[in-house]
MITOR-258109 format. One record per residue (C-alpha): residue in one letter; y, x, z; residue number from 0. Coordinates in Angstrom, 3 decimals. Example, Ala and Ser with C-alpha at 12.3 -4.5 7.8 and 13.67 -1.06 7.14 Angstrom:
2
<rec resn="A" yy="-4.500" xx="12.300" zz="7.800" resi="0"/>
<rec resn="S" yy="-1.060" xx="13.670" zz="7.140" resi="1"/>
//
This chain:
200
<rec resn="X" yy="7.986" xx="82.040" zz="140.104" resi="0"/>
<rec resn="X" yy="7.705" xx="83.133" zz="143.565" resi="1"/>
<rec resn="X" yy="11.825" xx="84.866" zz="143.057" resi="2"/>
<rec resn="X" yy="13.103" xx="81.409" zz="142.241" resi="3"/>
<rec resn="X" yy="11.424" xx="79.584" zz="144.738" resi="4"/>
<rec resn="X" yy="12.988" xx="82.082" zz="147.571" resi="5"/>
<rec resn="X" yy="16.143" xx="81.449" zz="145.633" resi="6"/>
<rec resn="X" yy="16.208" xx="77.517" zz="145.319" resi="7"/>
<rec resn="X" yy="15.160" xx="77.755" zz="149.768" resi="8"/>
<rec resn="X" yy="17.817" xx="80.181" zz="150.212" resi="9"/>
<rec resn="X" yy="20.526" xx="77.987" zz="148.290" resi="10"/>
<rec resn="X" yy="19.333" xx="74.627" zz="149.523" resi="11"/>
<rec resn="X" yy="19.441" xx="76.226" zz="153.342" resi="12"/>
<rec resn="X" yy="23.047" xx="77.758" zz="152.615" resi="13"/>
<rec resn="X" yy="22.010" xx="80.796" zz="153.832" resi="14"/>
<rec resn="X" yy="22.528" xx="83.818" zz="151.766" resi="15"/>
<rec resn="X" yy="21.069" xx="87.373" zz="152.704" resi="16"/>
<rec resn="X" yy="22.498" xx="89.676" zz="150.629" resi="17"/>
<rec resn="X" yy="21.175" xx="93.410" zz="152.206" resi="18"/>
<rec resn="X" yy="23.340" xx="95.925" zz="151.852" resi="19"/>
<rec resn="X" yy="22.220" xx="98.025" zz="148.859" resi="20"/>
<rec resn="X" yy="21.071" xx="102.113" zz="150.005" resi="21"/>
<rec resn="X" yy="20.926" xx="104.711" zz="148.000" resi="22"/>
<rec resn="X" yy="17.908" xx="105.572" zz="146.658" resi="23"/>
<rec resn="X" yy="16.543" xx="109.194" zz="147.862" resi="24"/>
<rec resn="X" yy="14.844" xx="110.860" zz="144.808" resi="25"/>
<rec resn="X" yy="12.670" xx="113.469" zz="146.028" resi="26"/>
<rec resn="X" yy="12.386" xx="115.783" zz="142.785" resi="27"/>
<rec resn="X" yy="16.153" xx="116.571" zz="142.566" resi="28"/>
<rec resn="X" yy="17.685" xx="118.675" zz="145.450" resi="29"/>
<rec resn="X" yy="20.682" xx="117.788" zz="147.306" resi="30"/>
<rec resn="X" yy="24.267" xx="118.714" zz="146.974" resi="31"/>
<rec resn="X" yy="25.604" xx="121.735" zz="149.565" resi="32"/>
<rec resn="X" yy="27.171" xx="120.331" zz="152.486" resi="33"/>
<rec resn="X" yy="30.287" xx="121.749" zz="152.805" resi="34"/>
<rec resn="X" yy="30.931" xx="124.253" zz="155.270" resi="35"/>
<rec resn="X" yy="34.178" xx="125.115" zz="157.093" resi="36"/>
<rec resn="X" yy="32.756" xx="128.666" zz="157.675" resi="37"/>
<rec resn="X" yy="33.201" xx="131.467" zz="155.747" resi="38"/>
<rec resn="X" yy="29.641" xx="131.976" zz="154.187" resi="39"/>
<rec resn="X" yy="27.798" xx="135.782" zz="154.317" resi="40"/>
<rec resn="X" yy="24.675" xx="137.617" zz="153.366" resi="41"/>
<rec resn="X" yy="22.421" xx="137.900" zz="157.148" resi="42"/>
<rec resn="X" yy="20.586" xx="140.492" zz="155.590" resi="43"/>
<rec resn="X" yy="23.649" xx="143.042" zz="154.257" resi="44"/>
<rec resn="X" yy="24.900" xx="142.264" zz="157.820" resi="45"/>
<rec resn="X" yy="21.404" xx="143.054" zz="159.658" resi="46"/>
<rec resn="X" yy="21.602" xx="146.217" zz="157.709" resi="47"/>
<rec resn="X" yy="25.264" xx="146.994" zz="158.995" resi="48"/>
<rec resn="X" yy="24.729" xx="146.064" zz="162.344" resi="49"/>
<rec resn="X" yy="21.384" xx="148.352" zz="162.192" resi="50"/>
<rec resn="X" yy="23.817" xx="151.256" zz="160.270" resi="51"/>
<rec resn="X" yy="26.281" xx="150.984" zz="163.776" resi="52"/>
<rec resn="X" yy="23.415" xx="150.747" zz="166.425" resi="53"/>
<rec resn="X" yy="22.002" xx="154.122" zz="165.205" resi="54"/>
<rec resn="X" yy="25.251" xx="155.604" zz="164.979" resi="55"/>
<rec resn="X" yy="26.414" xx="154.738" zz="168.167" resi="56"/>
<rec resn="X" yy="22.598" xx="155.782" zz="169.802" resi="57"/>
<rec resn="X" yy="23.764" xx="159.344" zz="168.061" resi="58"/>
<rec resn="X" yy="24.792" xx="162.653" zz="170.017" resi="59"/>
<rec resn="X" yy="27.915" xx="162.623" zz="167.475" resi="60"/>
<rec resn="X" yy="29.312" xx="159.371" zz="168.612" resi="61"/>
<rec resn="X" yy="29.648" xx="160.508" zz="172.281" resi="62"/>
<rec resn="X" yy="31.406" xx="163.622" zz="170.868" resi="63"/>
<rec resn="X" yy="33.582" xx="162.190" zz="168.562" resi="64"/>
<rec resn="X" yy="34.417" xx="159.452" zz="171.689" resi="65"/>
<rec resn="X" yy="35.017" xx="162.111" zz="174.481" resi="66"/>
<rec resn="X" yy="37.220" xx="163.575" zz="171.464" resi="67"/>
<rec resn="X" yy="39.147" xx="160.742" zz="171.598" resi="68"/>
<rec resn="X" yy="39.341" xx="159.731" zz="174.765" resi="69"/>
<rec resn="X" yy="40.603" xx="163.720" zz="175.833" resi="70"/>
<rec resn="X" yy="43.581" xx="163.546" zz="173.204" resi="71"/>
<rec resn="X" yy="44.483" xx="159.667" zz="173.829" resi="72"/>
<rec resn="X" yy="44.701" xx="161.172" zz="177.920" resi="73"/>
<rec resn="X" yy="45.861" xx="164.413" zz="177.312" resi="74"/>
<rec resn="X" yy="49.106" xx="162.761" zz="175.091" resi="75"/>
<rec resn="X" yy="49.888" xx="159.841" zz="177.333" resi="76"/>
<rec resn="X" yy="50.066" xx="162.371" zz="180.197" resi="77"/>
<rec resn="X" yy="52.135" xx="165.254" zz="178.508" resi="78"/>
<rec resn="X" yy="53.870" xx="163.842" zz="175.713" resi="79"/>
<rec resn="X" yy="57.486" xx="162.483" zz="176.051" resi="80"/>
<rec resn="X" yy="58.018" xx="159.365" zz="177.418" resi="81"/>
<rec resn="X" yy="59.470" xx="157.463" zz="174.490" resi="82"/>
<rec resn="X" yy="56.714" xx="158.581" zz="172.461" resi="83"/>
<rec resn="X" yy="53.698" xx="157.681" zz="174.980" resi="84"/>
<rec resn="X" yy="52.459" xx="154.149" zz="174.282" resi="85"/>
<rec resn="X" yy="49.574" xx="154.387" zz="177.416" resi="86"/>
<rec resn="X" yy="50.965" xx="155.131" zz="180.140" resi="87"/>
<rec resn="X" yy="49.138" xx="156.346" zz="183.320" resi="88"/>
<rec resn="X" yy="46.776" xx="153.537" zz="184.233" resi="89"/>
<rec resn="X" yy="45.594" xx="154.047" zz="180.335" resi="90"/>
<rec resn="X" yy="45.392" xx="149.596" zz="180.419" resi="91"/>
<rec resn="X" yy="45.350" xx="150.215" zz="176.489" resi="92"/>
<rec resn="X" yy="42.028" xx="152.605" zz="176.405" resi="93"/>
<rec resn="X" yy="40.404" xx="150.334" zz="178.870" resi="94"/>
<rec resn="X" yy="40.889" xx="147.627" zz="176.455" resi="95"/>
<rec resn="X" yy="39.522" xx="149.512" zz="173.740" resi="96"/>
<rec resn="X" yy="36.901" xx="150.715" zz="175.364" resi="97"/>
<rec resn="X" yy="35.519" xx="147.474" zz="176.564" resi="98"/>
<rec resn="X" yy="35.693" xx="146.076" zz="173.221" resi="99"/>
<rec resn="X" yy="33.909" xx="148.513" zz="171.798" resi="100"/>
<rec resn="X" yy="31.219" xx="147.790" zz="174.301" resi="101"/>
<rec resn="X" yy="31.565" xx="144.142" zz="173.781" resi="102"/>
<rec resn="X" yy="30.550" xx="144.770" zz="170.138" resi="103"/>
<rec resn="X" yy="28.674" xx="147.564" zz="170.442" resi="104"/>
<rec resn="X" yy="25.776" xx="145.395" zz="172.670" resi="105"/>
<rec resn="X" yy="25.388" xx="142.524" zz="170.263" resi="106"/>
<rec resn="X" yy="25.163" xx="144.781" zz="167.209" resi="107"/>
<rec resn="X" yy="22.291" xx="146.663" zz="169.260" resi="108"/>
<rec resn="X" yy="20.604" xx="143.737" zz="169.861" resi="109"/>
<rec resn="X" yy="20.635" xx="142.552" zz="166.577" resi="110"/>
<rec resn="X" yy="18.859" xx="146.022" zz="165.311" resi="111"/>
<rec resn="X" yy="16.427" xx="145.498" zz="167.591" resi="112"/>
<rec resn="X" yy="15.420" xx="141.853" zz="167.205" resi="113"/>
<rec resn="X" yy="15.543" xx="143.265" zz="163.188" resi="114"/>
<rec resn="X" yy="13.381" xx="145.958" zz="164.397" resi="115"/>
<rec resn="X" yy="11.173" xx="143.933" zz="166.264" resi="116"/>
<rec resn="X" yy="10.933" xx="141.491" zz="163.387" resi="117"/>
<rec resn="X" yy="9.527" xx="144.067" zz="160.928" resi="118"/>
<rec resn="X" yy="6.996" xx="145.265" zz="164.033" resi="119"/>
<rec resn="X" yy="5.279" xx="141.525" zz="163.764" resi="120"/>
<rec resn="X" yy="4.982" xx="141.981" zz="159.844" resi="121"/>
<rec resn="X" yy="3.921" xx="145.666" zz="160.310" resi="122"/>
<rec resn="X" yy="1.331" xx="144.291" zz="162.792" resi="123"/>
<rec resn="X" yy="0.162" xx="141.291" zz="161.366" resi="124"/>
<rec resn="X" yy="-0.549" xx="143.511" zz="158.325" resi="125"/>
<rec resn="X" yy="-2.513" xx="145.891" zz="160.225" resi="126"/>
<rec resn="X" yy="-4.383" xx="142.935" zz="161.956" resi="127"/>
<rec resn="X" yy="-5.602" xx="141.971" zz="158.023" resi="128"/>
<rec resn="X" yy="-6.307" xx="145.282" zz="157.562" resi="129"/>
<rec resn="X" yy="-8.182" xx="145.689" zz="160.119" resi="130"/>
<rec resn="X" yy="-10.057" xx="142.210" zz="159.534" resi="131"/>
<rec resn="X" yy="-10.929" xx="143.463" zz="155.590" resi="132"/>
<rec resn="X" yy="-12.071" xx="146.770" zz="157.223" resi="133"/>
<rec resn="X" yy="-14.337" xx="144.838" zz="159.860" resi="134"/>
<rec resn="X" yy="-15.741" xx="142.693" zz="156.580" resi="135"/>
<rec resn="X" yy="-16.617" xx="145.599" zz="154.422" resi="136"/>
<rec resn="X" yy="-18.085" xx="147.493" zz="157.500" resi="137"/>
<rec resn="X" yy="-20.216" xx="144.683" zz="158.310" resi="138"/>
<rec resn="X" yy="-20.924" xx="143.832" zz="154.586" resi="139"/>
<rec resn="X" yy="-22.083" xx="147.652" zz="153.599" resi="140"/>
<rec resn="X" yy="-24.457" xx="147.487" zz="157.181" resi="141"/>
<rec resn="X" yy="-26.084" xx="144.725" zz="156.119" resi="142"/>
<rec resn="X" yy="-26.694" xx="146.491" zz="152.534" resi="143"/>
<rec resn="X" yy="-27.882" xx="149.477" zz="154.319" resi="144"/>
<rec resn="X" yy="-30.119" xx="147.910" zz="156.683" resi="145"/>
<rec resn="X" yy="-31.669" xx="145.876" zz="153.847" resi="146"/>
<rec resn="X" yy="-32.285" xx="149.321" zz="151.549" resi="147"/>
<rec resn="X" yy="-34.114" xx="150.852" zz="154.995" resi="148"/>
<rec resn="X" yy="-36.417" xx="147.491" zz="155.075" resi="149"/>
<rec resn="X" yy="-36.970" xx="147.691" zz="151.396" resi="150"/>
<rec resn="X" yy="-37.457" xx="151.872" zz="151.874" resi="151"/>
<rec resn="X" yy="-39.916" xx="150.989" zz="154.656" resi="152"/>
<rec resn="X" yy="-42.584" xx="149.104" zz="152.285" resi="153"/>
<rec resn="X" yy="-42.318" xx="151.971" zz="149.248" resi="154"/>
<rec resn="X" yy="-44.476" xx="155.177" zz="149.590" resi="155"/>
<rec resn="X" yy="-42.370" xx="158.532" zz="150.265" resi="156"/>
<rec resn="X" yy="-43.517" xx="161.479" zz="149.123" resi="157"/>
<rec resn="X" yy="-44.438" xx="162.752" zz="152.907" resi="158"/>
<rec resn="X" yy="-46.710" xx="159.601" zz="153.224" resi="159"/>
<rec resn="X" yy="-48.741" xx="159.942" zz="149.931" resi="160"/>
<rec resn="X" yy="-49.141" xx="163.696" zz="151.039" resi="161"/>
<rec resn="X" yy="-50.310" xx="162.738" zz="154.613" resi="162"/>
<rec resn="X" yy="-52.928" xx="160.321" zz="153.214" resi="163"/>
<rec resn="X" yy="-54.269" xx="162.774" zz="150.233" resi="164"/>
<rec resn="X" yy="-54.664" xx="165.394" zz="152.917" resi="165"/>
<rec resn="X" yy="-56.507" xx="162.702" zz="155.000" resi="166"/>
<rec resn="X" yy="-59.177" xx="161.738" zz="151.779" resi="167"/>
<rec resn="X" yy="-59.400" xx="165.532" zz="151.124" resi="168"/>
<rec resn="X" yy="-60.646" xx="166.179" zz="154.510" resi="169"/>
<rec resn="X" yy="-62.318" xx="163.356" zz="154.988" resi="170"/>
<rec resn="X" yy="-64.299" xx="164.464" zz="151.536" resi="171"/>
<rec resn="X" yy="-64.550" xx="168.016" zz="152.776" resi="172"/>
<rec resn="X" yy="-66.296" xx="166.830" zz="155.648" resi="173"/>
<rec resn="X" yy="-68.847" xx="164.243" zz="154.185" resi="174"/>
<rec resn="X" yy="-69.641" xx="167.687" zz="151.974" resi="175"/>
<rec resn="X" yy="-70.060" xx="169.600" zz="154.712" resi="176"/>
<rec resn="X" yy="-72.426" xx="166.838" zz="156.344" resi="177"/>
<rec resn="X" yy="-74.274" xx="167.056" zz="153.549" resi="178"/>
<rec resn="X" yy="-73.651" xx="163.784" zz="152.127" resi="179"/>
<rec resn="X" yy="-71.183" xx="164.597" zz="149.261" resi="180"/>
<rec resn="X" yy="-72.730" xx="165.340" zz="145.610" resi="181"/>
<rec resn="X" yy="-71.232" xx="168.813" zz="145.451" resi="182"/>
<rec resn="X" yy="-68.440" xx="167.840" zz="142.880" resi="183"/>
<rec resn="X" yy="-65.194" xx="169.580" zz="144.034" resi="184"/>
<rec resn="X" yy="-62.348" xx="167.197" zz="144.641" resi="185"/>
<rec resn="X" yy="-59.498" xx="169.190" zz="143.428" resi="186"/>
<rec resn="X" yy="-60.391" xx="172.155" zz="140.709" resi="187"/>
<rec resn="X" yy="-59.001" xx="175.249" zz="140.673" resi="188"/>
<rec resn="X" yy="-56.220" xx="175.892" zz="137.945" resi="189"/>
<rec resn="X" yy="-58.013" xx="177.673" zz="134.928" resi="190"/>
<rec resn="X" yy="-57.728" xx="181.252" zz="134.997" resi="191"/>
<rec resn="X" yy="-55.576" xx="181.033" zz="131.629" resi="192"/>
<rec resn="X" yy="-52.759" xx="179.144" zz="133.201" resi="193"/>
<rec resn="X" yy="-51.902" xx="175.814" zz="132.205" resi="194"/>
<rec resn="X" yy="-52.723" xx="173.572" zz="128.854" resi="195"/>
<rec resn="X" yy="-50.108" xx="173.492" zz="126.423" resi="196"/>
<rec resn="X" yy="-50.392" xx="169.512" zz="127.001" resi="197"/>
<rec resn="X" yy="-49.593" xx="169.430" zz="130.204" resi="198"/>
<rec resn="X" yy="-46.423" xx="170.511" zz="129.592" resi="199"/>
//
């Protein structure tokens, strides 16, 4: 009722609101790739590449095979003939290499590294759990001992029956000698024949 009522206002007024009609997002269906203008490629094949290059150019045979280089590229330029030299003296051409080498080299380092010091946080934050679990069952098996030594400290050991048997047996040996004891002896002698078969 209420829909026709709006309807019969809206038409008698003249006014018709008509909102534009969005699309509905649905939540449990993901959304079409956006196209990208980029050529697309794999961070972590490239981390691993970039990580390959840093630790050969932090490598004794890099700076050989470089000064290698660098010797014949001079040395061939300076003594070859001149219509088959394509540096000539100023060497502008090495320069250029050279500082594009650099220019990649130094972001290629410092993508190792931030790699490198990626896998430190995970290496650390695992030790830090480690460490926590360690903490636990140290604190856990303390508490289990300290209970066993408070429930040790209420049972007899062997040393404390001992000390208190030798304390009745000279207490007894006394009231005998005081003359108050009936003459019974408190702990017989084994028999002469060794011990009963029974009290085996």
């Amino acid at each position: 009722m209420a829909p026709e009522r709006e309807a019969r206002e809206r038409a008698a007024t003249g006014t018709t609101t008509t909102a534009p009609a969005r699309p509905r997002l649905r939540l449990d269906q993901p959304q079409p790739p956006r196209r990208r203008f980029l050529p697309e490629y794999d961070p972590e094949a490239f981390g691993r590449l970039s990580e390959r290059i840093a630790r050969f150019l932090g490598t004794g045979r890099f700076i050989v095979w470089m000064t290698v280089v660098i010797i014949l590229w001079v040395v061939w330029n300076v003594s070859a003939p001149r219509d088959l030299r394509f540096d000539n003296y100023p060497f502008i051409f090495l320069t250029l290499m050279l500082s594009l080498q650099a220019s990649y080299a130094a972001p290629l380092i410092l993508l190792a590294q931030n790699r490198q010091d990626d896998r430190d946080k995970v290496n650390l934050e695992q030790d830090r759990k480690q460490n926590e679990r360690s903490i636990a069952d140290t604190e856990y098996l303390t508490r289990e001992i300290a209970a066993l030594r408070m429930g040790l400290g209420e049972v007899a050991t062997r040393d404390w029956i001992r000390s208190e048997l030798e304390d009745l047996v000279r207490e007894l040996e006394d009231r005998r000698s005081d003359g108050h004891g009936d003459g019974r002896v408190v702990f017989p002698a084994e028999h002469p024949r060794g011990r009963d078969v029974d009290d085996r």
